[in-house]
C-alpha positions as CSV (number, residue, x, y, z in Angstrom):
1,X,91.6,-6.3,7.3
2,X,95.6,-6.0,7.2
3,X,98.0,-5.6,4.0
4,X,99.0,-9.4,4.2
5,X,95.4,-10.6,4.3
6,X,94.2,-8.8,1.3
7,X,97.4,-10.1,-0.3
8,X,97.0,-13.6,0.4
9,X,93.4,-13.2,-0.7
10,X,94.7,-11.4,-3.9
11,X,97.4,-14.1,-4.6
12,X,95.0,-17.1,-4.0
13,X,91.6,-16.1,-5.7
14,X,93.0,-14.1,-8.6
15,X,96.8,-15.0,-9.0
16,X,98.2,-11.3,-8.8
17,X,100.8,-10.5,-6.4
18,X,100.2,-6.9,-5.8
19,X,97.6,-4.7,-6.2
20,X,97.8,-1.7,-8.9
21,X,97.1,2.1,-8.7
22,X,94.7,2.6,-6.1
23,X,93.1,-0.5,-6.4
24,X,93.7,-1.3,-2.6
25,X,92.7,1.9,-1.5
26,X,89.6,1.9,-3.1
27,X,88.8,-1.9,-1.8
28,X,89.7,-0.7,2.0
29,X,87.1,2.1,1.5
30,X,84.3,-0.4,0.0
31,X,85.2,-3.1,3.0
32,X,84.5,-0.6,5.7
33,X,80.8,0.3,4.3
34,X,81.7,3.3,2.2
35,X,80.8,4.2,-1.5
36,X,82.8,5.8,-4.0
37,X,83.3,7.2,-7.8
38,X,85.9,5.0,-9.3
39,X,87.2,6.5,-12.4
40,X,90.0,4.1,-14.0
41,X,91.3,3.4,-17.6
42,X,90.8,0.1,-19.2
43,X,92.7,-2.4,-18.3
44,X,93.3,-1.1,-14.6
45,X,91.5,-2.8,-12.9
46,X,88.1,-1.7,-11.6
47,X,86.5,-5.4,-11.5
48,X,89.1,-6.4,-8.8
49,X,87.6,-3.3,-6.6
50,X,84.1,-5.1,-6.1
51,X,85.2,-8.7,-7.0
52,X,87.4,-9.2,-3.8
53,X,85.7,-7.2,-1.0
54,X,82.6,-9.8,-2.1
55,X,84.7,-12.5,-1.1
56,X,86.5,-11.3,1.9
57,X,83.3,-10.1,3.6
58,X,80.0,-11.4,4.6
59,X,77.0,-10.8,2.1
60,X,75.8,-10.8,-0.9
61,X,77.1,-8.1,-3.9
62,X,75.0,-6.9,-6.8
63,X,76.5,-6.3,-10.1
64,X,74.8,-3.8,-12.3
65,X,75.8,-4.5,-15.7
66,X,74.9,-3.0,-19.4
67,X,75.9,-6.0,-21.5
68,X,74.4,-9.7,-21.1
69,X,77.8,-11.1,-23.0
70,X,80.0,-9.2,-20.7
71,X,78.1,-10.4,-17.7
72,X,78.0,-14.3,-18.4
73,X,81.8,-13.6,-19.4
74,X,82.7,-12.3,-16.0
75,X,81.1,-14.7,-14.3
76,X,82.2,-17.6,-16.4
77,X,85.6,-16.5,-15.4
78,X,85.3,-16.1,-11.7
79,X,83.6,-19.7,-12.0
80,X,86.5,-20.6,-13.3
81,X,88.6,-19.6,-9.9
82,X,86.3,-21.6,-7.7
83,X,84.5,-18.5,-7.0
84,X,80.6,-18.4,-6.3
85,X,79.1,-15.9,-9.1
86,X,76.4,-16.0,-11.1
87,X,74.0,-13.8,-13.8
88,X,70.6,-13.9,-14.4
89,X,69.2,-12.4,-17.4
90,X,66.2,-12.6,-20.1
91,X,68.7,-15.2,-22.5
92,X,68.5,-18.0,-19.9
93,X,65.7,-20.4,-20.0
94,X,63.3,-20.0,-17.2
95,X,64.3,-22.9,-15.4
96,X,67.3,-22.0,-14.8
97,X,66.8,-18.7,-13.9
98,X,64.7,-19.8,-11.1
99,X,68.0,-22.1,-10.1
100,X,70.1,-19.5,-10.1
101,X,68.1,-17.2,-8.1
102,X,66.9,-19.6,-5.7
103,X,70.8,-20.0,-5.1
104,X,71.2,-16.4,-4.4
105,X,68.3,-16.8,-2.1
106,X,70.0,-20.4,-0.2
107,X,73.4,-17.7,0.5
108,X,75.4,-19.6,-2.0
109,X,76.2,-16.5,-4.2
110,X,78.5,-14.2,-3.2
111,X,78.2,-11.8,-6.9
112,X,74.9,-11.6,-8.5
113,X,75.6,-9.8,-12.0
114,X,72.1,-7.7,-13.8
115,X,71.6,-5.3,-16.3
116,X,69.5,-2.5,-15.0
117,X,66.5,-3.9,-17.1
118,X,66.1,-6.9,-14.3
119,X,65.0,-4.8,-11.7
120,X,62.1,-4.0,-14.0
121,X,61.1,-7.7,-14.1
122,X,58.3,-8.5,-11.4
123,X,59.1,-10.4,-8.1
124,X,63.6,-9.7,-9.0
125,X,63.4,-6.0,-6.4
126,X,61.3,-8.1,-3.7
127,X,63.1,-11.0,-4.2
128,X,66.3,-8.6,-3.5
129,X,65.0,-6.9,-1.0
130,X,64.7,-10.1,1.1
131,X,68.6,-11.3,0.7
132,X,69.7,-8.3,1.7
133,X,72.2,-6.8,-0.7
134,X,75.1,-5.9,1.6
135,X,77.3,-3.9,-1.5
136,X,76.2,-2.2,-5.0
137,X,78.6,-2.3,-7.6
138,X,77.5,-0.3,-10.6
139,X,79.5,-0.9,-13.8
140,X,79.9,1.2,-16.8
141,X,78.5,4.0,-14.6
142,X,78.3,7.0,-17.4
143,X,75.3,5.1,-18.2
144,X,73.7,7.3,-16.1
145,X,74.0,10.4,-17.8
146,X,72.4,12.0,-20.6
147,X,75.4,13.4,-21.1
148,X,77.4,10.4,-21.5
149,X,78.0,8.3,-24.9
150,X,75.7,5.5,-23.8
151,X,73.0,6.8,-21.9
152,X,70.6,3.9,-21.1
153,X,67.5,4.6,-19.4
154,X,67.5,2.4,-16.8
155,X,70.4,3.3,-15.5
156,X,68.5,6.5,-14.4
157,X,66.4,4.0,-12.3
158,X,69.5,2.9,-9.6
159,X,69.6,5.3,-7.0
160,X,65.9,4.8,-6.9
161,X,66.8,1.0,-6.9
162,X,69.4,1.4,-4.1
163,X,67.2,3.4,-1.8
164,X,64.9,0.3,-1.7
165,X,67.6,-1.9,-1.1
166,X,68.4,-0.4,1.9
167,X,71.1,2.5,0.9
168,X,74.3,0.1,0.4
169,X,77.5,1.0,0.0
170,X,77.7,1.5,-3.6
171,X,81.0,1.8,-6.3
172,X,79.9,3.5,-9.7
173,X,82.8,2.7,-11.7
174,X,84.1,4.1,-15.4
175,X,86.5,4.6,-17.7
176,X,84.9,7.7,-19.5
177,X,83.4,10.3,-17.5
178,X,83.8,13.9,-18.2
179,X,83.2,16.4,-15.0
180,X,79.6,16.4,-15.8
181,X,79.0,12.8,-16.3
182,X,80.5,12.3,-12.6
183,X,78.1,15.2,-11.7
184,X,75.3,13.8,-13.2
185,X,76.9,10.0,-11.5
186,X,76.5,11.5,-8.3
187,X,73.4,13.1,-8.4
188,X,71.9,9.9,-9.7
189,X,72.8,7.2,-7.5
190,X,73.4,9.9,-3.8
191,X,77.1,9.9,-4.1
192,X,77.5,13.8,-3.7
193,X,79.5,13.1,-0.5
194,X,81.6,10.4,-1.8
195,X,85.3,10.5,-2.7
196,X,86.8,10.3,-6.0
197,X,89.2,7.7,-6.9
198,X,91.1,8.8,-10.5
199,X,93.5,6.8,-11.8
200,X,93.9,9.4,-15.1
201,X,93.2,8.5,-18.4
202,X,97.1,8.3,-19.6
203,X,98.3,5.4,-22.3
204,X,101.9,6.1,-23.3
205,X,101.6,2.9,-25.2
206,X,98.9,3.8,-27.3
207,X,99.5,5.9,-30.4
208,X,96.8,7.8,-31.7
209,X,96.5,9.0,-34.9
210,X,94.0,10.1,-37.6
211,X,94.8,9.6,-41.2
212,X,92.3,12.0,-44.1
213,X,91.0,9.5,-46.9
214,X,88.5,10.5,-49.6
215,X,86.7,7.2,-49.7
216,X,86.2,4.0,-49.3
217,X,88.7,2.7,-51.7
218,X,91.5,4.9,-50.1
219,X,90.1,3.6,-46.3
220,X,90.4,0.2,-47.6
221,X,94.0,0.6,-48.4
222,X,95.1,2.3,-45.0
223,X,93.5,-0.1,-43.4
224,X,95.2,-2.6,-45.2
225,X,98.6,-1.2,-44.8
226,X,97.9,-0.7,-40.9
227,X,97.0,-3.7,-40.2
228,X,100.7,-5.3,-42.2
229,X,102.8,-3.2,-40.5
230,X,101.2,-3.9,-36.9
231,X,100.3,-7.5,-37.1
232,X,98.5,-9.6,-34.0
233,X,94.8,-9.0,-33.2
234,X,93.2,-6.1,-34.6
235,X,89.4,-4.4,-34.3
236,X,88.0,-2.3,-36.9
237,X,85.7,-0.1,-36.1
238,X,82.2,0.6,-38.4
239,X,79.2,3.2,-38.0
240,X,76.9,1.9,-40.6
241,X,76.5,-1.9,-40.7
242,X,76.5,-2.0,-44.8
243,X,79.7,-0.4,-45.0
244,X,81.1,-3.1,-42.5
245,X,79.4,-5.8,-45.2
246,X,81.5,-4.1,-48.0
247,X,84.7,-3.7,-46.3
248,X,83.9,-7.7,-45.2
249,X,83.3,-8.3,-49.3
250,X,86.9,-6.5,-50.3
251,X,88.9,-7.7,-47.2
252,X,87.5,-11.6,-47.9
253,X,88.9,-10.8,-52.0
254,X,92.3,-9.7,-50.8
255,X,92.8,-12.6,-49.1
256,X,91.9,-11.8,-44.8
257,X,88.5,-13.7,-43.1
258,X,87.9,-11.3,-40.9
259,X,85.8,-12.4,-38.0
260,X,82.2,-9.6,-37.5
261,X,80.1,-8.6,-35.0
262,X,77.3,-6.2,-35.5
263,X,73.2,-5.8,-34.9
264,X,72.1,-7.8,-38.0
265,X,73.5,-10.9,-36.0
266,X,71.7,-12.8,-34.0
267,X,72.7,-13.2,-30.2
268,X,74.1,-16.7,-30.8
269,X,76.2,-15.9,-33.7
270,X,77.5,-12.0,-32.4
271,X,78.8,-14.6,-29.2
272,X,80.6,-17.0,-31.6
273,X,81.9,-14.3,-33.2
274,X,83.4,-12.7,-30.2
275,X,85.3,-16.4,-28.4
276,X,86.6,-16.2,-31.8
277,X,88.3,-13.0,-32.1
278,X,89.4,-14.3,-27.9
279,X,90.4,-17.5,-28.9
280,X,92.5,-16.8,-31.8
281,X,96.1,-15.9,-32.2
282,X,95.9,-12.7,-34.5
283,X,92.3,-12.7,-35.5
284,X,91.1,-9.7,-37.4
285,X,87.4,-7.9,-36.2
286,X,85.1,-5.9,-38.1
287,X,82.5,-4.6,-35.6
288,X,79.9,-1.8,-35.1
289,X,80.1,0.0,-31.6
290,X,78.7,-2.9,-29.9
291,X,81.6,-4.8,-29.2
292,X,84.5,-4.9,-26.8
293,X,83.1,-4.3,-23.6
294,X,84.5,-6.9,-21.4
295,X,87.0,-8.9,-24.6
296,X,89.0,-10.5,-22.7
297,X,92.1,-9.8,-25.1
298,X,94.6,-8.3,-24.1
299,X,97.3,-7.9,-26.9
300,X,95.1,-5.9,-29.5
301,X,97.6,-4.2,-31.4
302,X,95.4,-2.1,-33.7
303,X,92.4,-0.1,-33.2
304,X,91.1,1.5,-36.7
305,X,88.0,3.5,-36.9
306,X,86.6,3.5,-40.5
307,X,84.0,6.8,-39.5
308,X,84.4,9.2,-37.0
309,X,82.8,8.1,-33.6
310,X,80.0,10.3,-32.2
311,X,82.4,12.2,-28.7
312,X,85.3,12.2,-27.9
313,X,84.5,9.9,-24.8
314,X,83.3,6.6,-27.2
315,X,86.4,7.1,-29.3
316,X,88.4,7.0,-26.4
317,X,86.8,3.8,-24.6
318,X,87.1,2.2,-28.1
319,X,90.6,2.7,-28.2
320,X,91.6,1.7,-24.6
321,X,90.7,-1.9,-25.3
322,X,94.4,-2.0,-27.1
323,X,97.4,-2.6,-25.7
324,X,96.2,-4.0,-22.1
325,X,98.6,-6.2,-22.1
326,X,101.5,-2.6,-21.7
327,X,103.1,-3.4,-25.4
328,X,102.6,-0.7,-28.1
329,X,98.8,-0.7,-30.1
330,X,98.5,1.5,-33.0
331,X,95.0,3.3,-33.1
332,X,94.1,5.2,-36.3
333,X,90.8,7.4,-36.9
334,X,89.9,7.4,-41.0
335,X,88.6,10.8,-41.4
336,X,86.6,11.7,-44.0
337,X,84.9,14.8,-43.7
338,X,81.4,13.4,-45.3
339,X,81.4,10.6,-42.4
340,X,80.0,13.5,-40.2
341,X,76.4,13.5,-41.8
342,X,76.4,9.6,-40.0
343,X,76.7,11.3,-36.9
344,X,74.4,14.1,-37.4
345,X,72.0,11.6,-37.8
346,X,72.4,9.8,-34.9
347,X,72.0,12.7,-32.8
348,X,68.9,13.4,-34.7
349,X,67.5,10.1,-34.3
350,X,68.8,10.1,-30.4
351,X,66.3,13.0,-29.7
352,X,63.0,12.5,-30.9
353,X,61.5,15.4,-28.7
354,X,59.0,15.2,-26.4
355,X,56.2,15.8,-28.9
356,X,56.6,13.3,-30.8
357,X,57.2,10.8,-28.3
358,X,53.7,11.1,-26.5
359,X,52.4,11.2,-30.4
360,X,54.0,7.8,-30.6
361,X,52.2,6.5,-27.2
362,X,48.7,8.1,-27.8
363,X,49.1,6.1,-31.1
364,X,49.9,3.1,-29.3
365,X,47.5,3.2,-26.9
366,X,44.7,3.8,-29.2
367,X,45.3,0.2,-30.9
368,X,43.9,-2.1,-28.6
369,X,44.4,-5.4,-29.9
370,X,45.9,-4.6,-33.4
371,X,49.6,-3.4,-31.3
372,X,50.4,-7.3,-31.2
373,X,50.6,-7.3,-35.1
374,X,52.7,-4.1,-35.5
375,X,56.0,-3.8,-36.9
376,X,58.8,-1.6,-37.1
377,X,58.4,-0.5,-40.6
378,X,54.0,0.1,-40.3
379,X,54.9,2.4,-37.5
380,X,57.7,4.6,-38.6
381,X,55.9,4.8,-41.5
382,X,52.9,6.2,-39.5
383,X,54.5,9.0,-38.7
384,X,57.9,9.1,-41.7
385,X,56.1,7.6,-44.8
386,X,58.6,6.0,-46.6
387,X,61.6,7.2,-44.4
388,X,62.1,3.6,-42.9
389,X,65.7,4.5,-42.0
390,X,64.9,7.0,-39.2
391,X,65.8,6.0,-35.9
392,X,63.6,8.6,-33.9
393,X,60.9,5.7,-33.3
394,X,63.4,3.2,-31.4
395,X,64.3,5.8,-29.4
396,X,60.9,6.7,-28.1
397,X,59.7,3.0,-27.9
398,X,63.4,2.6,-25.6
399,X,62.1,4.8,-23.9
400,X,58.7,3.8,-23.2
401,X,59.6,0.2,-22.4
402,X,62.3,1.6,-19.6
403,X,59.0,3.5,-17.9
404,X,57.1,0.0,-18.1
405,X,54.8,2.4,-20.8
406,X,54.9,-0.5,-22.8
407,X,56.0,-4.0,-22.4
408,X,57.3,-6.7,-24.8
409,X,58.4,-6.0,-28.7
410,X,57.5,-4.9,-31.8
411,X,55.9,-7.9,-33.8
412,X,55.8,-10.4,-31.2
413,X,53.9,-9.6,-27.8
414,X,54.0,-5.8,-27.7
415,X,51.5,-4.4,-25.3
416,X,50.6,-0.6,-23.9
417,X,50.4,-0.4,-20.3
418,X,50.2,3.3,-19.8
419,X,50.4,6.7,-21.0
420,X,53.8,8.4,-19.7
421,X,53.4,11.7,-17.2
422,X,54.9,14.9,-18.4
423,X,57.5,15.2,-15.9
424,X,58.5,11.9,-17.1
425,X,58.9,13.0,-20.4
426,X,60.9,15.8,-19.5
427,X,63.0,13.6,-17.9
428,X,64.5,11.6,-20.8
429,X,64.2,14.6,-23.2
430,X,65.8,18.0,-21.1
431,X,65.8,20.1,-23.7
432,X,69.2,20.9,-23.9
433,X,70.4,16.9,-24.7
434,X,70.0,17.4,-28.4
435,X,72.6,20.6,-27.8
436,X,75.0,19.0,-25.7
437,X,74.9,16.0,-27.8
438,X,76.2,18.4,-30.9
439,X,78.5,20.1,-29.3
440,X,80.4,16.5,-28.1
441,X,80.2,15.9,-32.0
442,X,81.8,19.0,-32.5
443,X,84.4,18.0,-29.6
444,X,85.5,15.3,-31.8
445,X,85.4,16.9,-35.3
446,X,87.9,19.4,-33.6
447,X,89.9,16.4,-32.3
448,X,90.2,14.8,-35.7
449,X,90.7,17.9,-38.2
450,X,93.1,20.2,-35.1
451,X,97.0,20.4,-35.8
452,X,97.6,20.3,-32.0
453,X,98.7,17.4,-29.5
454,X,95.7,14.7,-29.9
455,X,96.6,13.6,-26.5
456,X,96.2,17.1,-24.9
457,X,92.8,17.7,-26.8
458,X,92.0,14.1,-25.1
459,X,93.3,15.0,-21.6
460,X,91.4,18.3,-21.6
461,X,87.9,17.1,-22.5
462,X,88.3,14.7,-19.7
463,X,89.0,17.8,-17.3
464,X,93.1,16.9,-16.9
465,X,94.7,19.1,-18.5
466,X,97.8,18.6,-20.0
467,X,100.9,20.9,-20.9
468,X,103.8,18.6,-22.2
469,X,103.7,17.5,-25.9
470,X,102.8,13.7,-26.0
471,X,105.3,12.0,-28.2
472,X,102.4,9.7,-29.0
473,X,100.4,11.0,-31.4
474,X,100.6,12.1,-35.3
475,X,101.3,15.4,-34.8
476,X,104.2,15.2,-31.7
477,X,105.9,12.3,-33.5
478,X,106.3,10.1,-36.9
479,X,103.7,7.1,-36.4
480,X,106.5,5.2,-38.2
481,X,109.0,6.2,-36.4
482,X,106.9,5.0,-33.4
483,X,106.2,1.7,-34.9
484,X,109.7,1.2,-35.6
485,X,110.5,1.6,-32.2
486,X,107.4,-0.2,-30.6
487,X,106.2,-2.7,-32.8
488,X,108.1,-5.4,-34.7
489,X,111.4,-4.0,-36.9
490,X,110.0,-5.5,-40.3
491,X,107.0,-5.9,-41.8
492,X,104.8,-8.4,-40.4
493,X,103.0,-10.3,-43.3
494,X,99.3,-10.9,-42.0
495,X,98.2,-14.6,-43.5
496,X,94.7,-15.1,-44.0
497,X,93.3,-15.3,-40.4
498,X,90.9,-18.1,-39.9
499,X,88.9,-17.9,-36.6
500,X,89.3,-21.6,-34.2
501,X,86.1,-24.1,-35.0
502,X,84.4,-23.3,-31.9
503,X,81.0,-24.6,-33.0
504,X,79.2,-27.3,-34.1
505,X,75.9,-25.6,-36.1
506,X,75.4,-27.3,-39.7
507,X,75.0,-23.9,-41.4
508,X,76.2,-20.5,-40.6
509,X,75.9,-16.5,-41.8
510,X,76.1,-16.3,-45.5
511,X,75.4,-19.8,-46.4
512,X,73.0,-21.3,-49.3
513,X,70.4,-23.9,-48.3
514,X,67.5,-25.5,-50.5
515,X,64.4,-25.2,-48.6
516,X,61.3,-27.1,-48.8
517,X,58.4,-25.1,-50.0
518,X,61.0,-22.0,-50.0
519,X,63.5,-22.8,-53.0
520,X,67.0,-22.2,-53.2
521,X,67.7,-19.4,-49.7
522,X,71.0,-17.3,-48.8
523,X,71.3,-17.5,-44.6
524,X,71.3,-14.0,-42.9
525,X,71.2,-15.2,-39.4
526,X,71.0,-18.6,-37.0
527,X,69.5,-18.6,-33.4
528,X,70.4,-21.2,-31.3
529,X,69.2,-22.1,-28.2
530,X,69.1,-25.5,-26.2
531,X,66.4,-27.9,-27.7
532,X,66.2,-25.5,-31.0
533,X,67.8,-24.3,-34.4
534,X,66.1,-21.8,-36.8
535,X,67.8,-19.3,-39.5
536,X,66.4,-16.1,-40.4
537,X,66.7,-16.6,-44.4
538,X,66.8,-15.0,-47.8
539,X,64.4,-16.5,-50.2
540,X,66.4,-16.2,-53.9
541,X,63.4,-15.8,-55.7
542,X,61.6,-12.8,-54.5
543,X,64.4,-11.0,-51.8
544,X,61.8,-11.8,-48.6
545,X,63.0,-13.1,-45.0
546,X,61.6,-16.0,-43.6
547,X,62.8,-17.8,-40.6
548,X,63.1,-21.2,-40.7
549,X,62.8,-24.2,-38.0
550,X,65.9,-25.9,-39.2
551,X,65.2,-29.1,-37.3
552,X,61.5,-29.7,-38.3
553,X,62.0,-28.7,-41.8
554,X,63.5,-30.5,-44.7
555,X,66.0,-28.6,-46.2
556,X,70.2,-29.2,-48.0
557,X,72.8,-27.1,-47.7
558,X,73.8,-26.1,-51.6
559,X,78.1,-26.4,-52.1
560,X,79.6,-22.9,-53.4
């Protein structure tokens, strides 16, 4: 296909008039049937690279993608452009589900979107294998490693999943990979042949910096003054979710309503959160590691992390969801050197060891019929008495599910299928992970408490080195001296930011109802989902969660 047809197709489908970096060369090399390693910052463009060849060509293009909200986001935007995409995942009801795939299997689907976890559903490979997937587009490829900052099992699955699709030509694209991630990409999925395609991982127009605090009280107050002197959208980055609730409690008493997004939430409320923080002019974000893949939100001007992240990779992903737009975003790391023990754990909860994981499946398996009633807290307890905070046991349960060990979840319809091999094990747990997944700790405590360049410490770690001084960093340049020059002259005055009403629900997170039979209740959480309403609910009396049908019970919501 000639320059001037991908161009027109460019201009009329996506509304860009050129293409940028190497986008076209890497869309030329997946239009004439080979893969590739695609390796490009955010806000590049590596979407574009599988989104038009499925339209200029015949056949139908899987999307493998890690996050259910980014996928339905994507494709509700290519909707939008009169083009024929579409997701299927475990969040739609079943009905539509079959639609939608019985769509893909009519040829009116040119991009299917899945997380890795589909191909693990019965029927979706067959069903697959029988349109014919003509390209694989694999998103958020570090997935893949063990070695990357977030390994999912599955992933580990696709070159398996490719070979029975026939080999396609397949794109593993990035923005974070190290040299050994993109070994370990390679290896994976059969790329060992394929060419790279690096864009580099430079962001004049990010500033990075990292500011010492000895607590929360001082954090609060950096945060504070960073977020006055930047102005516009802003995300603020948590480890723990209770010190997000804090910083929510003394943020809301100095006047700000920031908008949060975290694991406590559930999957209705973390999406209302996030159109929020899209749709509004200069909303304010207080979020665990969960969120910003695929925020469409371009003009973030500050990125704040309140703990240290765990490498040097997530901190840098974080941070590249500022500025997309090319204007100046001030990013700023709070370090406190007693935030590292957060971490610590995390890697310690990451890598449960192989012993302890097949004494979690014998222990399964010898439940029979009493597994449906378990819950989190009765088996870490089994095996941590009262250390209910240890994270070792959703690990190793992760990891059983991905095998199809075990099916369903805890508390629900949990079932044991079968005990896992010991090659298998070995597999998810080499036994250098727990190492490796120190020493990128130790990559980033060097980062954050090093008098050198932050940028070159970046650049190297990511295998590009770099000799000149940045300019845009703490320790090359003044960060206000930078903001003077790349941010607004005076102080911008942040008002209270109050999210868009973009929903209808009669109660939300952190309201008091009046239940019947229950009392007077504070709502943690509210589910909604076509035909129902229920909220997950605090009873005032004795502390206990309950969840509530909200439409077949009688209840009143109690005025502040």
């Amino acid at each position: 296909m000639t320059t001037a047809l991908l161009q027109q197709a460019l201009q009329q489908h996506f509304g860009f008039a050129s293409f940028r970096g190497q986008q076209e060369a890497v869309i030329r090399h997946f239009l004439d049937g080979g893969s590739a390693l695609v390796v490009m910052a955010t806000g590049e463009g590596k979407s574009l690279c599988y989104q038009l060849p499925a339209l200029v060509a015949q056949g139908l293009t899987v999307v493998v993608s890690p996050l259910i909200a980014l996928m339905d986001d994507q494709v509700a935007g290519l909707q939008r452009r009169g083009i024929a995409a579409t997701c299927v995942h475990s969040l739609l009801e079943k009905h539509e589900r079959e639609a939608r795939l019985a769509a893909v299997q009519r040829g009116q689907v040119r991009l299917l979107y899945v997380t890795p976890e589909r191909f693990r559903v019965p029927g979706f490979l067959q069903l697959a294998q029988t349109v014919q997937v003509a390209r694989l587009a694999i998103d958020e490829a570090h997935c893949v490693s063990h070695w990357g900052h977030d390994f999912r099992p599955d992933y580990m699955q696709l070159g398996i999943i490719r070979k029975a699709l026939g080999n396609p030509p397949v794109l593993a694209l990035t923005a974070t990979a190290t040299p050994d991630v993109q070994t370990d990409i390679r290896e994976v999925l059969s790329l060992q042949d394929a060419p790279l395609f690096h864009t580099g991982i430079e962001r004049d127009n990010l500033f990075v910096s990292v500011h010492e605090c000895d607590g929360a009280e001082a954090k609060l107050a950096r945060t504070q003054a960073v977020l006055q002197r930047t102005g516009g959208p802003a995300i603020v980055y948590f480890a723990l979710i209770q010190d997000l609730a804090r910083a929510e409690s003394q943020l809301l008493r100095h006047g700000h309503k920031p908008l949060v997004y975290h694991g406590d939430l559930s999957a209705h409320e973390r999406t209302t959160q996030q159109r929020a923080f899209e749709q509004s002019r200069d909303a304010l974000i207080l979020a665990t590691n969960a969120f910003g893949m695929g925020v469409d939100k371009s003009n973030i001007r500050a990125i704040v992390h309140w703990q240290i992240p765990k490498t040097l990779e997530a901190y840098y992903q974080e941070i590249g969801r500022a500025g997309r737009d090319g204007g100046g975003s001030f990013c700023e790391l709070l370090w406190h050197d007693e935030d590292l023990q957060i971490q610590r754990s995390f890697v310690e909860w990451a890598n449960p060891g192989s012993e302890l994981l097949l004494q979690v499946a014998v222990h399964l398996a010898g439940l029979g019929d009493r597994i449906h009633a378990l819950d989190r807290d009765d088996l870490v307890g089994t095996f941590f008495g009262k250390n209910r905070r240890d994270g070792r046991i959703d690990t190793c349960l992760r990891l059983l599910r991905t095998a199809g060990c075990v099916t369903g979840d805890l508390g629900r319809d949990l079932a044991f299928v079968r005990m896992p091999t010991p090659s298998e094990v070995v597999s998810w747990l080499p036994d250098d992970k727990r190492t490796h997944d120190l020493q990128g700790l130790l990559a980033m405590v060097r980062y954050a408490s090093a008098g050198t360049c932050r940028k070159q410490a970046i650049h190297a770690h990511f295998g590009f080195p770099q000799t000149v001084p940045c300019g845009t960093c703490d320790v090359c340049e003044n960060g206000d001296t930078w903001m003077t020059h790349k941010l607004p002259n005076e102080l911008v005055t942040i008002a209270p930011v109050v999210a868009e009403e973009i929903d209808d629900l009669p109660v939300q997170r952190g309201d008091w109802i009046e239940v019947q039979g229950l009392g007077l209740c504070c709502v943690r959480r509210v589910h909604k989902t076509r035909g129902s309403l229920r909220a997950d609910v605090e009873q005032a009396s004795d502390l206990t969660e309950r969840s509530v049908d909200l439409l077949r019970r009688r209840w009143r919501k109690v005025q502040g």
